[in-house]
N, C-alpha and C positions, 0 to 999 in steps of 0.2 A: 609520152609519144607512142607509147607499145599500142596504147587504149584506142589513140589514132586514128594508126592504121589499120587497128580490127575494125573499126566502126566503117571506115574508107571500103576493106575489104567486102564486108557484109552489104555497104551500099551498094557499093558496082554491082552485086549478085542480085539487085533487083530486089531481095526479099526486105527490106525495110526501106524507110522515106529516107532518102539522103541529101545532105548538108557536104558540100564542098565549097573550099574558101576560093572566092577572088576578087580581085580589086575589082570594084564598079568603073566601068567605062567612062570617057567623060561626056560622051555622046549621051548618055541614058537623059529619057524623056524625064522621068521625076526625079527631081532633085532633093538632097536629104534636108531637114528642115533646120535651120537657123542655132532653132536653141537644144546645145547639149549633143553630143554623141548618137551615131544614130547607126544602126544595118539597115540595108536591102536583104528584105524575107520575099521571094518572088518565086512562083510555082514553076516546077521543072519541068522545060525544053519550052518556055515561053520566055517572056519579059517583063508579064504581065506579075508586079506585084509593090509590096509597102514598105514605105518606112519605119520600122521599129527604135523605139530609142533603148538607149543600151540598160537600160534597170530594168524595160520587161524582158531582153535577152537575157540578161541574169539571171531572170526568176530560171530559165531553161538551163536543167545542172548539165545536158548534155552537150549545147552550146556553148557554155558558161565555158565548161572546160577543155573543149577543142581550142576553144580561140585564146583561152591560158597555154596552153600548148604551142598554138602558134606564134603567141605574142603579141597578135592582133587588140587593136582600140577599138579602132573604128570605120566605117567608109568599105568594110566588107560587105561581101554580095553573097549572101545563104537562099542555094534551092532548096526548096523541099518537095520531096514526091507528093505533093497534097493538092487538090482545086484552090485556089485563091481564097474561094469565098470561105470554105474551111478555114485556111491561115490566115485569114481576116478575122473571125469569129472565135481563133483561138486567142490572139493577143488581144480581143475585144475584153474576154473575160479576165486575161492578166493585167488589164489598165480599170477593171471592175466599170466596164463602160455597157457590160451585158451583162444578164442575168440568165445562169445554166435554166433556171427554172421556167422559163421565158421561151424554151426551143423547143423544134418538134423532134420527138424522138429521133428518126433520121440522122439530123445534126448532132445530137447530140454524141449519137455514137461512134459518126466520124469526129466530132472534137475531140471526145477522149482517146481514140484511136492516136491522136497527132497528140494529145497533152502527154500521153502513156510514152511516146518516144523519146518526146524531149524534154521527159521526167521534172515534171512537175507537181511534186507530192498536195501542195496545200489547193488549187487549180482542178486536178484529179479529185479528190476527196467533195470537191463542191460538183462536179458534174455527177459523180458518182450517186450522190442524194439525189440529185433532180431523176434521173435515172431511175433511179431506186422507187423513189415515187410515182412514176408514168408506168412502171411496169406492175406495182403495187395496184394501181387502180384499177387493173387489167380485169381482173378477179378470174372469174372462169374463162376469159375470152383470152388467157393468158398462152396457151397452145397453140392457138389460132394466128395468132399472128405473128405475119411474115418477114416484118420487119426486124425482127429479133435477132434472123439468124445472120444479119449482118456484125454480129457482137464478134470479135475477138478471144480469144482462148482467154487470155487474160483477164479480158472483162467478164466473160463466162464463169471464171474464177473466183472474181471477186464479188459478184450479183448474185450468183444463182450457186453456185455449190457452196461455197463456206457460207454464206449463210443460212443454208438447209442443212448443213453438217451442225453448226453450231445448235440450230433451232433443235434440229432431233437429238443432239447430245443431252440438252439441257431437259428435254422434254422426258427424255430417259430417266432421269434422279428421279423424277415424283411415280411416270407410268409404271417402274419397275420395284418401286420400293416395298420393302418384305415388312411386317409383323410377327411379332412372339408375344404372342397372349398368352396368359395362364391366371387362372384363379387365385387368389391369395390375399392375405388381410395385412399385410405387410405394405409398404411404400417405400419406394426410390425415393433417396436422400441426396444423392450426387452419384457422379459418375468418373471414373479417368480411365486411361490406358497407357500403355508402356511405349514406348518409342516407337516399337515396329509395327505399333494396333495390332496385335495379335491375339494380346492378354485384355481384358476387361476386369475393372474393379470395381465394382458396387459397392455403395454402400445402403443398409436395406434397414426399414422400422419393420419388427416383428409384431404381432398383436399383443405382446407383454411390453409395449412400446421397448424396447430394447434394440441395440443399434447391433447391425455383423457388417462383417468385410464378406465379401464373395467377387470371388476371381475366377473369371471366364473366359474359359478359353472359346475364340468363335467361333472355330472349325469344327466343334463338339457341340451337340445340344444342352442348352443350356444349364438341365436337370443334372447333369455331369459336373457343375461348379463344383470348388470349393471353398468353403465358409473358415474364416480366420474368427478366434476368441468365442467366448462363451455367450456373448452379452453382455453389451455396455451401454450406460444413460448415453453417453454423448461421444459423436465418433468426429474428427475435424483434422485442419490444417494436413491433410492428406498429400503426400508427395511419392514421385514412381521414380526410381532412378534410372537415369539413362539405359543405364545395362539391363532394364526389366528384372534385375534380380533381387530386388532391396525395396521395401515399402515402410513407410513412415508416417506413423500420425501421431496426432495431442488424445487419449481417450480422458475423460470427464475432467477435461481442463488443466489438470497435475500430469498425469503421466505421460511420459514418453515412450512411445513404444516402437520400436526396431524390427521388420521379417525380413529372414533372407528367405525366399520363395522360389530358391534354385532348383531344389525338389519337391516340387508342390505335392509329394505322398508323405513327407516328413518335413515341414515348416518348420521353423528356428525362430523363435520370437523372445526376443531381451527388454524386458520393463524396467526401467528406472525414472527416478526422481530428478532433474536434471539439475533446477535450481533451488530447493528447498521449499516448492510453494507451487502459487500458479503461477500458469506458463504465457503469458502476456501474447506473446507474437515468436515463433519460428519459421524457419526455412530449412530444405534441405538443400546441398548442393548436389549438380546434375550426375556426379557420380555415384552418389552415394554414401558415400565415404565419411561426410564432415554433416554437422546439425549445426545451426546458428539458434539460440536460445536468447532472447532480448531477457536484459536485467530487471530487475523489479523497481518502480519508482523508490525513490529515494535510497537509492546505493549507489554508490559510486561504480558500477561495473555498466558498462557500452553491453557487454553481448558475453555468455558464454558460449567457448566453442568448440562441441566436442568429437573428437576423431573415432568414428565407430566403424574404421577398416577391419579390426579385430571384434568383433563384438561381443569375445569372452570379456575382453579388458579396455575399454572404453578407455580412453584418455579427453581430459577435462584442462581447459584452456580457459584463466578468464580474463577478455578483453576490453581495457577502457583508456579513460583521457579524451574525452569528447564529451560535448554536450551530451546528459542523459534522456531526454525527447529525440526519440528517434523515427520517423515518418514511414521510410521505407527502406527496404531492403533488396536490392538485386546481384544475381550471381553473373560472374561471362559466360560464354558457353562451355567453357571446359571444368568450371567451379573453381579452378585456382585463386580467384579472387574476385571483391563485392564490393559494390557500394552501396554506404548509406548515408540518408541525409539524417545529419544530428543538430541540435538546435538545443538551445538553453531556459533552463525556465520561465527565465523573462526576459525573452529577445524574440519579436515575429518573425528573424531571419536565421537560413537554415547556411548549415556547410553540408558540400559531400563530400565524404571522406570514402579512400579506396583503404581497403583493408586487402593484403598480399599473405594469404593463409595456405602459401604454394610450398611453405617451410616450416619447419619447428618452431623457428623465432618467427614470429609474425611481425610484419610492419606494415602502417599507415602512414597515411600522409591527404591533407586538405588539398582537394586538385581543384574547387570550385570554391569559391567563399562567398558570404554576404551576399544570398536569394531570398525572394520573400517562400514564403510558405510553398512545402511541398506537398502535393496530394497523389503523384504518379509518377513512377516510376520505369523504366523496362530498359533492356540495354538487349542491344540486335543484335541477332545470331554470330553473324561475324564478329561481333566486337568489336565496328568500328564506327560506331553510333549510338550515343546516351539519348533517349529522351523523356522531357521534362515536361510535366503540368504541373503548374503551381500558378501563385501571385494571391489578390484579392480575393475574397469568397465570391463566386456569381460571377468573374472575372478574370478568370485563368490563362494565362499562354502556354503553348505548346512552343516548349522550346529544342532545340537539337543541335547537341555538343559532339565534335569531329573526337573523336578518342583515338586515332592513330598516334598523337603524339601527346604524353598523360606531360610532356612537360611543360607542353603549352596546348591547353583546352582551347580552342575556338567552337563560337556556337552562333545559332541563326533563332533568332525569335519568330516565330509562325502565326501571325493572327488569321483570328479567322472564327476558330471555333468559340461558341457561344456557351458561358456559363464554365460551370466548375468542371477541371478535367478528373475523374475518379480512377479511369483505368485507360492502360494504355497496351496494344496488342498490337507486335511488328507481322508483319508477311514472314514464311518461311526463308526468302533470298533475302530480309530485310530493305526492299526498296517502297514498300506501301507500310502505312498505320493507319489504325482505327484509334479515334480518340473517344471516351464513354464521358458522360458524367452529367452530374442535375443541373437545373436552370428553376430558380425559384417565378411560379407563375402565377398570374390574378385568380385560374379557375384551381390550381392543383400543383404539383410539381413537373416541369417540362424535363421529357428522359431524351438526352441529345446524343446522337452517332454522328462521323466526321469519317470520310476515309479521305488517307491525304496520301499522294504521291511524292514522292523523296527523291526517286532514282536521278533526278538532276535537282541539287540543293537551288542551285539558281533559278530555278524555274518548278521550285512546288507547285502541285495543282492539289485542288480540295475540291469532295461532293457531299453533300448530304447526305446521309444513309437513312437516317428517321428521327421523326420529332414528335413526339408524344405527350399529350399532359396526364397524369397520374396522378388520385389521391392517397396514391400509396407511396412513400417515399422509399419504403422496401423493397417495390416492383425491379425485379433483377434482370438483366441483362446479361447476356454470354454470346459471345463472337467470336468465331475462330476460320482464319484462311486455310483452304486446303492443301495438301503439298506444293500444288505443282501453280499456287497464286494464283489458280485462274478464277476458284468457287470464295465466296464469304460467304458463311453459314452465319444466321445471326438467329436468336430466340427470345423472347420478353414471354415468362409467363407460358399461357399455354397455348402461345403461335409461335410458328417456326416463319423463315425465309431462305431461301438461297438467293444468292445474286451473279450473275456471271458478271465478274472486272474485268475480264480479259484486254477490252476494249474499253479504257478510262473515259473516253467522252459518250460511251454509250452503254453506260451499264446496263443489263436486262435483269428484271430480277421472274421470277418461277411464282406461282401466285402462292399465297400466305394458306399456310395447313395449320387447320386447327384439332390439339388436340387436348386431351379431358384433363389433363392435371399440368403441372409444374414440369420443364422442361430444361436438359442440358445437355447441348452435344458434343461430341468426343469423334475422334477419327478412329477408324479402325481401318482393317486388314493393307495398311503400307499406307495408308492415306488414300485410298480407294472408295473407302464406303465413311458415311458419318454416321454414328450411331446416337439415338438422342430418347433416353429413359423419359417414360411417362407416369408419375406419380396416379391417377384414374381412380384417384379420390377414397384410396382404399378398398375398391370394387371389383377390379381387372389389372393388373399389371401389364404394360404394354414396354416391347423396345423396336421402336420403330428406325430400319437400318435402309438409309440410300444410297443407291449408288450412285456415286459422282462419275463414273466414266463407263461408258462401255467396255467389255470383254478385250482382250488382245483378239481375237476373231472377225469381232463387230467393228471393229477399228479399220481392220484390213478393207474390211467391206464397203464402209463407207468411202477409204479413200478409191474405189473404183467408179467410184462416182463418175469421175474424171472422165473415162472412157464410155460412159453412156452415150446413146445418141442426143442429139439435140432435144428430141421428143419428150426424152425421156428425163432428162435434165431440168425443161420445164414445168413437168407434171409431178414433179416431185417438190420441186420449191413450190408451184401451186397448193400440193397438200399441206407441204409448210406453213404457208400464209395462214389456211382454215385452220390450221392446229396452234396460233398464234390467239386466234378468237374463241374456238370450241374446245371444255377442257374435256369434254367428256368423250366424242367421238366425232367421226369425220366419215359421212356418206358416199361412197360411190355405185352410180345405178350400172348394171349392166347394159352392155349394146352402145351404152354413147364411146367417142372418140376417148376419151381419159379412162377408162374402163380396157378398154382394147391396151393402152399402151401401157398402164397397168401390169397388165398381163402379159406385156411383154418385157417385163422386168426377169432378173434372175429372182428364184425362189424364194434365196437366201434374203435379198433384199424386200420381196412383198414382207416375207417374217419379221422382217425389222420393223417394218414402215407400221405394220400391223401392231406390233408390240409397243411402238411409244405412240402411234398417232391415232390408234384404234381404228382402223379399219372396219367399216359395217359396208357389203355389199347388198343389192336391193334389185329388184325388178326379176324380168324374165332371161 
């Protein structure tokens, strides 16, 4: 009721279109119609207006919920501050009896003006395209005209600024991105960083083909690294712990080797043997603290598990009583506890089994039982979502288990994605996943990406990210979201992408950079910039670092957008649009009208505009 009489108040004051209830006379010339519930929607301080039946009132959440307020059915009489033919043409488009696409700008902007008040999000978002496209087509005659400036702050908002903010953010990552070259006969082998992207780990081939570790700090020139071991054949299964202070790898398949890299002037590095052999498959957990070492076929041991809090004194844990085939391994996020799927030598069906190594005694226990084949695993940040790719080869579901309560699993099978799931990578909030994996094809091997939306189980959405055919079946993939969900950095080989998801039905992706070798990116400095080593065939070393966001400065700047004039508001999404088709530069002649208002930008702003949309000035 409070909401009410805000909106009552706000009406009387003239500054919005107002709705007040009252019963229809019995005098009134048009009568409601026969079938179904019906209002009178009539333009105010006339008589002149329609019948509406009560499901297009519905679609109207502002309506909707006045007349829940009042308790009203039906047989109510709504003004509204609008021309008839307006609220005619509004409820045309909510009975899909018009097409937005079908009106002359004009209309169109007073219909959203009336759709925007009587909040109609799905209604809204279709006039908003038609719109989008009448003003798109404008091209340079987009300043000129006068009809424009009948737009709404709002629709201002949601036309012409954000999407020039977005357009020039995105445009940013590629305009602004830095290189580090340097000579060397050595190659990039992989790449990680530590939680806060501060730290950089390489991993680097010498020309005695011989493997190092080299940790980079990125606020330091790179030449400043420093290089961990002497040289080794083979460097792998590389882990950073949480704390940045602990690194972990497999070196030439047997050893296990432990740094603590809290003083990166005096390293601490512990080798041992873990399991008497090779080292099949490991994990570290996100602490640090604990190493899971998979048993060797034919023992009777699930895992050993060693606690390397001490690292003078190592303690040794070994763990079984489950099927010895073991598929995969995932930690929570605090590493107290994993699961894996274990399966028996001749059974095509897996369990997963949660292992609780948050104690001295460890205990497990079967939370899922009798699935077919697992190939993917990942368990979301929160911890309160398993998911699963497995089933059939060529045939896989993505499935997702509720993990709030381990006493009773519930889960939701996702079709969709084609072919075999291989990996599987959550969003940092855990509401999106990417799902990877092959698709066996006539010309080669088909490399498939899937992003699915999660954040309402009921209503999954899925897009395609890319579909490839490859005669390589080695051809690698690496995908990873940026902190803040908005960017997916994706790489195959030696092309990159970025994608903005911000807006799931409209993804934009930043066109495809190719560069000379093997590619893998990593986030660095807070999740700010992506860094993504280029192998360059032995030739040139390259680390090419972009920035995913503008400066805390640039930020500010663009939100002034807001307060531009009109002029100046559209001359800017203008340059947007040209910098949507031209990757290279964007001309402006001196002396014409867009030149002048140009110029009557703040500084700060041409420097910006100039920096991602290149800017070339021409003439006299």
């Amino acid at each position: 009721m409070k909401k009410l009489l805000f909106l009552l108040i706000i009406a009387l004051s003239g500054t919005l279109p107002i709705f007040a209830m009252k019963r229809p006379a019995h005098s009134m010339e048009q009568q409601a119609p026969q079938e179904g519930l019906a209002y009178f929607i009539y333009e105010d301080g006339t008589d002149n207006g329609i019948w509406v039946k009560k499901e297009l009132v519905e679609k109207c959440k502002s309506l909707k919920d006045m007349l829940e307020d009042l308790g009203e059915t039906a047989g109510v009489k709504i003004p509204l501050k609008a021309p008839l033919g307006v609220i005619k043409l509004v409820f045309a488009i909510l009975d899909n009896k018009v097409n937005p696409e079908q009106l002359p700008l004009d209309d169109l902007i007073d219909v959203f003006n009336l759709l925007n008040f009587l909040d109609t999000p799905g209604a809204m978002a279709t006039v908003v395209q038609a719109l989008k496209q009448k003003i798109d087509a404008m091209g340079d005659n987009l300043i000129k005209n006068e009809t424009l400036q009948k737009l709404s702050s709002d629709l201002l908002q949601m036309l012409l600024i954000k999407p020039s903010i977005k357009l020039l953010e995105t445009k940013y990552i590629i305009t602004t991105q830095e290189t580090i070259k340097y000579p060397s006969l050595s190659q990039f082998i992989s790449a990680k960083s530590n939680a806060k992207g501060t730290f950089v780990l390489l991993t680097v081939e010498d020309e005695n083909q011989e493997n190092h570790l080299v940790i980079w700090n990125i606020d330091k020139p790179y030449d400043e690294s420093h290089k961990i071991g002497d040289g080794d054949i083979a460097l792998d299964y590389i882990h950073w712990s949480s704390d940045g202070n602990r690194i972990i790898y497999r070196r030439d398949g047997v050893d296990l080797v432990v740094c603590d890299i809290t003083d990166l002037n005096a390293i601490k590095q512990k080798v041992f043997d873990p399991n008497g052999g090779d080292i099949q498959e490991m994990d570290l957990s996100p602490d640090g603290t604990k190493v899971i070492v998979q048993g060797e076929g034919g023992q009777d041991i699930n895992f050993i598990l060693w606690n390397i809090s001490n690292l003078d004194n190592p303690v040794q844990k070994i763990l079984s009583g489950y099927g010895q085939n073991i598929a995969n391994i995932v930690f929570n996020a605090d590493g107290k506890k994993f699961i894996a799927a274990h399966s028996l030598a001749d059974s095509d069906e897996c369990s997963l089994v949660l292992w609780d190594i948050s104690h001295e005694d460890v205990t497990s226990k079967i939370i899922i039982d009798k699935i077919p084949t697992v190939h993917a695993l990942a368990w979301s940040p929160d911890n309160n979502t398993l998911a699963l790719g497995g089933g059939q080869e060529d045939d896989d579901k993505l499935v997702l288990y509720d993990m709030h309560d381990l006493a009773k699993v519930t889960y939701k099978v996702v079709e969709g994605h084609k072919g075999r799931i291989d990996k599987i990578i959550f969003s940092h909030d855990g509401s999106k996943i990417v799902s990877l994996g092959f698709m066996s094809d006539r010309v080669g091997v088909g490399i498939s990406g899937f992003l699915w939306n999660i954040s309402d189980i009921n209503d999954i959405k899925k897009r395609q990210l890319f579909h490839h055919v490859s005669e390589n079946f080695h051809d690698s993939i690496d995908v990873l979201f940026s902190y803040d969900g908005r960017f997916l950095i994706a790489t195959n080989r030696n092309r990159f992408v970025v994608r903005d998801i911000s807006d799931f039905n409209n993804i934009s992706s930043i066109a495809p950079i190719q560069k000379s070798g093997e590619l893998q990116p990593i986030l660095i400095d807070g999740g700010k910039k992506v860094l993504i080593g280029d192998s360059g065939f032995g030739l040139t070393e390259e680390l090419t670092i972009l920035n995913l966001s503008p400066t805390t400065q640039e930020i500010a700047l663009l939100a002034q957008m807001k307060n531009y004039t009109f002029k100046q508001q559209l001359l800017i999404y203008q340059l947007c649009n040209k910098g949507r088709q031209f990757q290279k530069f964007i001309l402006l002649q001196k002396g014409t009208q867009e030149y002048n208002i140009f110029m009557s930008l703040p500084a700060e702003m041409r420097q910006f505009l100039d920096k991602t949309l290149k800017i070339v000035v021409y003439g006299e």
